[in-house]
GUFINU-701494 format. One line per 2 residues: number of its first residue (from 0); their letters; for each residue x negated, y negated, z of N, C-alpha, C, O. Coordinates in steps of 0.2 Angstrom, whole numbers, plus 5000, padded with zeros to 4 digits. Each point is the difference from the previous one (the first is absolute). Layout:
! GUFINU-701494
NUM	A	X:Y:Z:X:Y:Z:X:Y:Z:X:Y:Z; ...
END
This chain:
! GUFINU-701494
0	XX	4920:4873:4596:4998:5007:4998:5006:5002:4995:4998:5004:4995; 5008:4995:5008:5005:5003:4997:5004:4995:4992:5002:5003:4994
2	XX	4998:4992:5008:5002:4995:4994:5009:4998:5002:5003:5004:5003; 4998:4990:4994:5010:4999:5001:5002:5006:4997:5005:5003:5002
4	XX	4993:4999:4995:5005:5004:4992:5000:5008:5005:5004:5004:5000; 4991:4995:5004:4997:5010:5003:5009:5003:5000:5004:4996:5002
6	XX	4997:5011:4995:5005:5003:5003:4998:5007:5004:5004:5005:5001; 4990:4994:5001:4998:5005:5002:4994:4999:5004:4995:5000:4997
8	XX	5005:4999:5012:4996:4998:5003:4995:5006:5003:4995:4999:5004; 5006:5008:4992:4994:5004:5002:4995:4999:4996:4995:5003:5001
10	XX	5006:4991:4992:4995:5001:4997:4993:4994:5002:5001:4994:5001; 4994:5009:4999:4996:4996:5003:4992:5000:4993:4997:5005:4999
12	XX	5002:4987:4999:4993:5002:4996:4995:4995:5003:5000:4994:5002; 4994:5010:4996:4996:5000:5000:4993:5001:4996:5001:5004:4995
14	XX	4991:4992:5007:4998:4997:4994:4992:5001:5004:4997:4997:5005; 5002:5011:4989:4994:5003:5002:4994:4996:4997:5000:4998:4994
16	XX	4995:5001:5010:4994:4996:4997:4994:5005:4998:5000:5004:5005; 4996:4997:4991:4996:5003:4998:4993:4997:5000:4999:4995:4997
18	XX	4997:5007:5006:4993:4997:4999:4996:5004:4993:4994:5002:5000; 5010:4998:4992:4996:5000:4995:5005:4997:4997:5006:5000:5001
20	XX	4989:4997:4994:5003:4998:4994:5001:5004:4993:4996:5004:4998; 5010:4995:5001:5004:5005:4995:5005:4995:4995:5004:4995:5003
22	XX	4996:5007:4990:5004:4996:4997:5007:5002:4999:5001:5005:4997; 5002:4991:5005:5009:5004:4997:5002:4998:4995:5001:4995:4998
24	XX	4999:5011:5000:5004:5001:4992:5007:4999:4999:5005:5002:5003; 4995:4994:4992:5007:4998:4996:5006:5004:5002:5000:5006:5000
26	XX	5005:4992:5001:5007:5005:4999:4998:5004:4996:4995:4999:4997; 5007:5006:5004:5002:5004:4992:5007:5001:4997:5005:5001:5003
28	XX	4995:4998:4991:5007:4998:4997:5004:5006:5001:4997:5005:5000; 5010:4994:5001:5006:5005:5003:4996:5002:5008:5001:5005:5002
30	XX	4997:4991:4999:4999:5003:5007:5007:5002:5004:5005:4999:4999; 4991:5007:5005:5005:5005:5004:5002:4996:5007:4996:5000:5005
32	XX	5009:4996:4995:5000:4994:5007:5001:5005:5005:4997:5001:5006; 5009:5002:4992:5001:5007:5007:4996:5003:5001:4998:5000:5006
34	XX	4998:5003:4990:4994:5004:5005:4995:4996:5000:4995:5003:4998; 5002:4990:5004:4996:4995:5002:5003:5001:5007:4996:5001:5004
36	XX	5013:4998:4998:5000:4997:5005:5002:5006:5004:4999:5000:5006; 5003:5008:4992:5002:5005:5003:4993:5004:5001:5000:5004:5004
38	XX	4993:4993:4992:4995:5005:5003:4994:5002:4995:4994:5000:5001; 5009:5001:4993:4997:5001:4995:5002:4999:4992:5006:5001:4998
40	XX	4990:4998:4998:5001:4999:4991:4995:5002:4996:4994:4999:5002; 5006:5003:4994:4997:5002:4995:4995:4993:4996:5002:4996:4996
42	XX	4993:5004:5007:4995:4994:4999:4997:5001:4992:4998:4996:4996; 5001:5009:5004:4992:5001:4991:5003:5008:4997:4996:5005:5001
44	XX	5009:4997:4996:5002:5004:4997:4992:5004:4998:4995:4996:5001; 5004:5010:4998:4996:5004:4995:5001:4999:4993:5005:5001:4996
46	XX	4987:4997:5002:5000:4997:4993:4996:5006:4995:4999:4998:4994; 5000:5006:5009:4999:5007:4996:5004:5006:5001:5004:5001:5005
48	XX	4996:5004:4990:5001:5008:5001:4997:5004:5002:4995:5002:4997; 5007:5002:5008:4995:5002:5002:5002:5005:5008:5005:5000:5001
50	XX	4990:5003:5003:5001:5004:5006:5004:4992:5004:4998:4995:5000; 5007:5008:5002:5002:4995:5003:5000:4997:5009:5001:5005:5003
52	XX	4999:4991:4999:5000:5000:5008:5003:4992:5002:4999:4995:4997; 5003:5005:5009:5004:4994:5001:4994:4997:5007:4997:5003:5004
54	XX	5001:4990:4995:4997:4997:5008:5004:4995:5002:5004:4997:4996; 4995:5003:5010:5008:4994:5004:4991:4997:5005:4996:5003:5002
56	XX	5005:4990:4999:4996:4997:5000:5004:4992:5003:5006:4998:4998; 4988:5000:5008:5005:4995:5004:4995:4994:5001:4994:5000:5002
58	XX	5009:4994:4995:4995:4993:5005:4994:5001:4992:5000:5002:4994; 4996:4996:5012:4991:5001:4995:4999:5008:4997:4994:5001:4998
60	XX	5010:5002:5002:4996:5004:4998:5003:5004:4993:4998:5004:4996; 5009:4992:5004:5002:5000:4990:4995:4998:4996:4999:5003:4995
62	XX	4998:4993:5006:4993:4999:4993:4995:5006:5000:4999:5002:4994; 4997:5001:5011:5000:5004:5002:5002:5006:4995:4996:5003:4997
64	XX	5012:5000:5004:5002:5003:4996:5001:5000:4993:4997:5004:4996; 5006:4991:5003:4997:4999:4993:4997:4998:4997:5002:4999:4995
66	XX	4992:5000:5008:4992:5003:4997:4999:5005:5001:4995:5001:4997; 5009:5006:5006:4999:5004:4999:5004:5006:4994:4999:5005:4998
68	XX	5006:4991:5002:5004:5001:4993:4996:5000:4995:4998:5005:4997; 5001:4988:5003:4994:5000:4994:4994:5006:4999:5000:5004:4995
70	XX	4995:4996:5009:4995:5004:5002:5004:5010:4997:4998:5005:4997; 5009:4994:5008:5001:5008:4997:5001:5001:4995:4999:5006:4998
72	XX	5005:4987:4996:5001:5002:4994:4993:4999:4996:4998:5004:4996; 4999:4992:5005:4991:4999:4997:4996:5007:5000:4997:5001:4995
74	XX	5002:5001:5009:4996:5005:5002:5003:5008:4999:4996:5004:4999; 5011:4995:5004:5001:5008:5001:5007:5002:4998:5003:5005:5001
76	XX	5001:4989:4995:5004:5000:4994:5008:5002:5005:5005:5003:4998; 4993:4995:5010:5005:5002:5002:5007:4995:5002:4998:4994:5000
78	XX	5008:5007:5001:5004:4994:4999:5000:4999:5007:4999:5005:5004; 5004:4987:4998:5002:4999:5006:5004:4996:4999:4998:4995:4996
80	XX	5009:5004:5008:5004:4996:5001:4998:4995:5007:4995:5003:5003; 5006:4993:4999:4997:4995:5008:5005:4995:4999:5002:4997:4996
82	XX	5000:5005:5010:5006:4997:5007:4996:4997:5004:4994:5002:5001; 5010:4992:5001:4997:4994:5005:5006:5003:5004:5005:5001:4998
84	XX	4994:5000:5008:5003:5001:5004:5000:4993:5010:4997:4999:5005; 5009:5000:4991:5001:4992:5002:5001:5002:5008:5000:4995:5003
86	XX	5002:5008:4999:5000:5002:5009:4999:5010:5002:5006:5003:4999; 4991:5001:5003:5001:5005:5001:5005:5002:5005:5004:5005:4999
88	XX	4995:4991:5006:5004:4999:5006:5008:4999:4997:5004:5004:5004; 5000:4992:4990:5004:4999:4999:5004:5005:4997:5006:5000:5001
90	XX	4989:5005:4996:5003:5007:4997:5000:5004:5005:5005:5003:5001; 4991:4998:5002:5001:5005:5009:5006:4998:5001:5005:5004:4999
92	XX	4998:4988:5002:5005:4999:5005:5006:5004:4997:5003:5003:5003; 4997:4995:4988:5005:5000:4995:5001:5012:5003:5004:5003:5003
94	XX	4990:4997:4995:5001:5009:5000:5002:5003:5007:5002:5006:5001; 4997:4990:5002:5001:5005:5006:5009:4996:5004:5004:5002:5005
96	XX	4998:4993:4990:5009:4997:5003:5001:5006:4995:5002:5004:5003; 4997:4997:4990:5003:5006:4995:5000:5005:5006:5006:5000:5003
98	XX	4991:5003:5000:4998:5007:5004:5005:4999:5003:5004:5004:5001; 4997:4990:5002:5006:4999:5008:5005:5001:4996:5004:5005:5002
100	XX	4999:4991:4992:5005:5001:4996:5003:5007:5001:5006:5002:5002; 4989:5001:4994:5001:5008:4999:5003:5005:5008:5005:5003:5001
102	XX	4990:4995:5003:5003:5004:5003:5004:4998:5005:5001:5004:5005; 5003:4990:4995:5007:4998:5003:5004:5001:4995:5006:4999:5001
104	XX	4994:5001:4993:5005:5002:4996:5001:5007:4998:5002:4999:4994; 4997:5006:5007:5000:5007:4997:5005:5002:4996:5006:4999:5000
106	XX	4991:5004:4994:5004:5001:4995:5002:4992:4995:5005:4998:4996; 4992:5000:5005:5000:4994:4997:4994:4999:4994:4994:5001:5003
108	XX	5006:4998:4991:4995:4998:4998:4995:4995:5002:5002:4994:5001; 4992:5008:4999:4993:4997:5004:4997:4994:4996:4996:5002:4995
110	XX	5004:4993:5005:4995:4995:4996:4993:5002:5001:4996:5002:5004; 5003:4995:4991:4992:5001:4999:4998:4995:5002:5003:4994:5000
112	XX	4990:5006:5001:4996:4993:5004:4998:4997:4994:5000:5003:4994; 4998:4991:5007:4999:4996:4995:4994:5002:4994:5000:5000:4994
114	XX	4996:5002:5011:4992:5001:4998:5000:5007:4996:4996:5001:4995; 5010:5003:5007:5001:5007:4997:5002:4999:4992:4998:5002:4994
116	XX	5007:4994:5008:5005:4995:4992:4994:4999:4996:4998:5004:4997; 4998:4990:5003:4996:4997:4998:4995:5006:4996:4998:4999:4994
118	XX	4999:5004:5009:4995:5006:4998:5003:5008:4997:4997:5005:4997; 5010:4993:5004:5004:5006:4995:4998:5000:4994:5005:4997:4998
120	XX	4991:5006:4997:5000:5003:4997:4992:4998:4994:4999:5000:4994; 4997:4998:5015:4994:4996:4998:4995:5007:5000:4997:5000:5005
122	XX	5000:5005:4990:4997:5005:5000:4993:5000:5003:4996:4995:4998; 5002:5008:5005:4992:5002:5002:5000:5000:5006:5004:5001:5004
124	XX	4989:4999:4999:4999:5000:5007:4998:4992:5002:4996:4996:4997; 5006:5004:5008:5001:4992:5005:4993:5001:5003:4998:5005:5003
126	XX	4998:4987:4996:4995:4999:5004:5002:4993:5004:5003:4996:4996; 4998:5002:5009:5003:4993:5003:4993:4997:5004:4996:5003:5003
128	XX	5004:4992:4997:4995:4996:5002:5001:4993:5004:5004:4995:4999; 4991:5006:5006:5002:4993:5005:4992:4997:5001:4996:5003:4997
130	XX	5004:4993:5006:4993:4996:5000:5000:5000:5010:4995:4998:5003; 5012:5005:5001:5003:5002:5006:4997:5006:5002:4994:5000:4999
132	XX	5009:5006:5005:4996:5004:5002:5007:5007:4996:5005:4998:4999; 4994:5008:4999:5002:5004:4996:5008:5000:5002:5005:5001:4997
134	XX	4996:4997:5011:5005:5001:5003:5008:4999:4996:5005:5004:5000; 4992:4986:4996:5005:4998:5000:5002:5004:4994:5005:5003:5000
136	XX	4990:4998:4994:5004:5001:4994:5004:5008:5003:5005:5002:4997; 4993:5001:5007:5001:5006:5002:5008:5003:5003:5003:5005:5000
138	XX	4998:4987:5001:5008:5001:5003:5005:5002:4997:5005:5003:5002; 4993:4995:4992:5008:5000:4994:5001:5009:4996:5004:5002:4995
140	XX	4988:5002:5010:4999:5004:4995:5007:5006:5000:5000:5003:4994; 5003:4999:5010:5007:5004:5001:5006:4996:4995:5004:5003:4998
142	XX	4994:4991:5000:5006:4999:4993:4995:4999:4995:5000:4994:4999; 4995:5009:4996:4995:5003:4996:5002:5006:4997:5000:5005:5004
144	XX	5003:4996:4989:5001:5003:4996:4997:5004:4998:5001:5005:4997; 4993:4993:5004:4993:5003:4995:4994:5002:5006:5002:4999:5006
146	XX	4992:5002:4991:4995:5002:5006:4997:4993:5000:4999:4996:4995; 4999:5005:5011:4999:4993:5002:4994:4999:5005:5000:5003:5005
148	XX	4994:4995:4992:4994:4996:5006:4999:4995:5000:5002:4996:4996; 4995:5000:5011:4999:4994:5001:4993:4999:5002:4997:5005:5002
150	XX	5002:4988:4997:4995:4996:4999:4998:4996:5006:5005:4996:5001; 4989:5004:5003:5002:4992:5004:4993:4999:5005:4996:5004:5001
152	XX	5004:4990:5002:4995:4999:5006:5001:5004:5005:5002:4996:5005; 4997:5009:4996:5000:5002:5008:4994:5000:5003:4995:4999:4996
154	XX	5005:5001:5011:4995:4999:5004:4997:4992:5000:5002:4996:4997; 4991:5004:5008:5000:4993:4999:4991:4998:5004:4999:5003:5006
156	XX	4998:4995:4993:4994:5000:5003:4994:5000:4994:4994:5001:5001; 5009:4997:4992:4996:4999:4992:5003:4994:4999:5006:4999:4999
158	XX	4986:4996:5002:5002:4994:4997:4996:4996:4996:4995:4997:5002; 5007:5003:4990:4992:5000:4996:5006:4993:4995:5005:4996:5001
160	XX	4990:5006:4991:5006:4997:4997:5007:5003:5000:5000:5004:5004; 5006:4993:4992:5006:5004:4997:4999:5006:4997:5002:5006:5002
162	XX	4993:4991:4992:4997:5005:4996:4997:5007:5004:5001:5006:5000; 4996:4991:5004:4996:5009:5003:5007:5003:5006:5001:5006:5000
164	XX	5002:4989:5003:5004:5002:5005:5009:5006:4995:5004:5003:5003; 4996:4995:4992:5004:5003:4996:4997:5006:4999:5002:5004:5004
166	XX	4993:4997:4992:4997:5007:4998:4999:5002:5006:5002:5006:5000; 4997:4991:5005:4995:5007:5007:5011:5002:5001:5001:5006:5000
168	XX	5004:4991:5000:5005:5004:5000:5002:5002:4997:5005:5002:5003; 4995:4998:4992:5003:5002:4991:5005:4999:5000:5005:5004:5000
170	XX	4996:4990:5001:5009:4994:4997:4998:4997:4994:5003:4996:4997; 4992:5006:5002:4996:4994:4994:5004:5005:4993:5002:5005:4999
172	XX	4996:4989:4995:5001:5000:4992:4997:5007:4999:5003:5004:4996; 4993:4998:5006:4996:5009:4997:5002:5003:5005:4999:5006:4998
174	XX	5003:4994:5007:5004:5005:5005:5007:5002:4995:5001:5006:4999; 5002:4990:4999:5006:5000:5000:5001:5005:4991:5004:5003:4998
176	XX	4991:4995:5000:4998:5004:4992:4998:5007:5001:5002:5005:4997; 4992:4996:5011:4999:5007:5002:5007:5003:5000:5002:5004:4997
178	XX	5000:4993:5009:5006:5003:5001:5006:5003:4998:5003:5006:5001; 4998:4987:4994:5004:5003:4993:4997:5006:4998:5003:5005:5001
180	XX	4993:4996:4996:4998:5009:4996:4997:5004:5005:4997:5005:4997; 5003:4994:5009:5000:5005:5004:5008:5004:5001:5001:5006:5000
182	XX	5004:4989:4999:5007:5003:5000:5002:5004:4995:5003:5005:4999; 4994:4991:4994:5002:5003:4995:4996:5005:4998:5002:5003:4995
184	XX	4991:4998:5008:4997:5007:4998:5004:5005:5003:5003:5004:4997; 4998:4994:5011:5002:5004:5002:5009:5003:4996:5003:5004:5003
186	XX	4998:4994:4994:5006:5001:4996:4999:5004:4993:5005:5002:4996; 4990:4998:5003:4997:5004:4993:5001:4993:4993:5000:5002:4994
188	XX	4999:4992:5008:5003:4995:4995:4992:4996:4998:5001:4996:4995; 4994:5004:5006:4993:4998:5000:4996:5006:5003:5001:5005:5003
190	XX	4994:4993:4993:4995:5006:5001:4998:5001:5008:5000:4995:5003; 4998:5010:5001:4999:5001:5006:4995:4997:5002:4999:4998:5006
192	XX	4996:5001:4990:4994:4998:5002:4998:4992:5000:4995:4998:5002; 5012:4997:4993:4998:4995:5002:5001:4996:5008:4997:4995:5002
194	XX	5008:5009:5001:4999:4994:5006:4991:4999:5004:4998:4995:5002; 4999:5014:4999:4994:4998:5001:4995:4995:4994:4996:4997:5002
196	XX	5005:5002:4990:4996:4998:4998:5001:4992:5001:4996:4995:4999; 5010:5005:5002:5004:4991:5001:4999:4999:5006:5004:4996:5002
198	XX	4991:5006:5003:4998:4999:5006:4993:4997:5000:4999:4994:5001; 4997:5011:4995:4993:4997:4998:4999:4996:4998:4997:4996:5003
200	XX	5007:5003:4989:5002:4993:4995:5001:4994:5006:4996:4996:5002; 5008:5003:4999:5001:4995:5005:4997:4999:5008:5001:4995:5004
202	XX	4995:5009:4996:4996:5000:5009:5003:4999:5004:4999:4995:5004; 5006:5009:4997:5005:5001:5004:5000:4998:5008:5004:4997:5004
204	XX	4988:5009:4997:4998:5000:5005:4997:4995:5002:4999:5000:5007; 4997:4996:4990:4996:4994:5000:5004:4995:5003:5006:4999:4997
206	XX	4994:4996:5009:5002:4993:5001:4999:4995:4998:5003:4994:5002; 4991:5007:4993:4998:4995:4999:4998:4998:4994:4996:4996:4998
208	XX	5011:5009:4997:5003:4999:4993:5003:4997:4999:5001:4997:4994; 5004:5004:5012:5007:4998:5000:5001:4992:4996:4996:4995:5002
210	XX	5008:5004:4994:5003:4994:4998:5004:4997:5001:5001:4994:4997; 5006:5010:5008:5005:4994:5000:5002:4996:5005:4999:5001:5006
212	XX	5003:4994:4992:5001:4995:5003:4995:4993:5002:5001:4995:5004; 4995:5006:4993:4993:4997:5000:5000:4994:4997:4995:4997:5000
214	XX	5008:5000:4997:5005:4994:4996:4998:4995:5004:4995:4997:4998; 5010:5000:5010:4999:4996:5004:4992:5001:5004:5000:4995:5004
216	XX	4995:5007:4996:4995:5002:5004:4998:5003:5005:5004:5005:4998; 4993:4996:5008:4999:5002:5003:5007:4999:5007:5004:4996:5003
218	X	4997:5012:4999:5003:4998:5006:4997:4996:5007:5004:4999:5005
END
């Protein structure tokens, strides 16, 4: 588990299996190795101008995201940045030793959490998304700079395809586009009325619109 070389026997890895099929994409050049291993990186920059908004997205559901990038800049000219967020758990841990730092040291300058560092000076409002229950992305939200909603499987007792079991919880590709101009109506930066007409457009409410994940086949 640990290896000869380990200098550190609290570290312990582990090797989550997925029952879908998902393609991994290439490195990307200048990859960010610290935030791969500390929690987070900048996976797909914003390739428009535009209202802007950050999504942090984990596992399966970065493609997900960045179809939804696409989709916001396609359609409703909005920009997004997408964070692969390589452990949520790992950023809770990082933010909450800063908090213990802080306050066994008073009067000392307070380090910032890693998640904090990384998202400094990333503009808009935060949509975060899990394919998990809202819980997880939920935890790191007290070191969140910006206004922050989450995405996720809660509950349990729907069992259809991926495709329908996503939409009936809105973690899916058109949840995550509502979402987004749901925050930025609410900000005066899109019109008011697209988050109800991007509800329609995409059949929000339908489960049996839904698209993602639907790649591998049936659950």
């Amino acid at each position: 588990m640990y290896g000869e070389n380990s200098t550190d026997k609290n570290v312990m890895y582990y090797l989550t299996v997925y029952n879908e099929p998902i393609i991994q994409p290439a490195e990307p050049e200048n990859l960010d190795v610290e935030g791969v291993i500390k929690g987070i990186y900048l996976a797909a920059p914003a390739k428009i101008d535009g209202p802007r908004t950050q999504i942090l997205a984990s596992g399966v559901s970065v493609p997900w995201a960045i179809e939804a990038q696409r989709i916001l800049a396609d359609d409703w000219n909005v920009s997004a940045d997408v964070w692969s967020v390589t452990s949520w758990n790992e950023l809770r841990r990082d933010g909450l030793a800063a908090e213990e730092e802080a306050f066994l040291n008073p009067g000392q300058p307070a380090r910032v959490p890693f998640v904090t560092q990384q998202l400094e000076g990333a503009t808009g409002p935060i949509v975060a998304v899990s394919d998990y229950m809202k819980a997880v992305p939920d935890q790191i939200r007290q070191f969140i700079p910006n206004e922050y909603a989450t995405l996720g499987a809660d509950g349990f007792g729907f069992s259809d395809t991926r495709a329908a079991a996503r939409r009936y919880f809105k973690n899916d590709t058109h949840s995550i586009v509502v979402k987004v101009l749901q925050m930025l109506a609410a900000r005066g930066e899109v019109d008011e009325g697209a988050p109800s007409y991007a509800m329609d457009r995409y059949k929000l409410l339908d489960v049996n619109a839904g698209t993602t994940g639907g790649a591998g086949g049936e659950a």
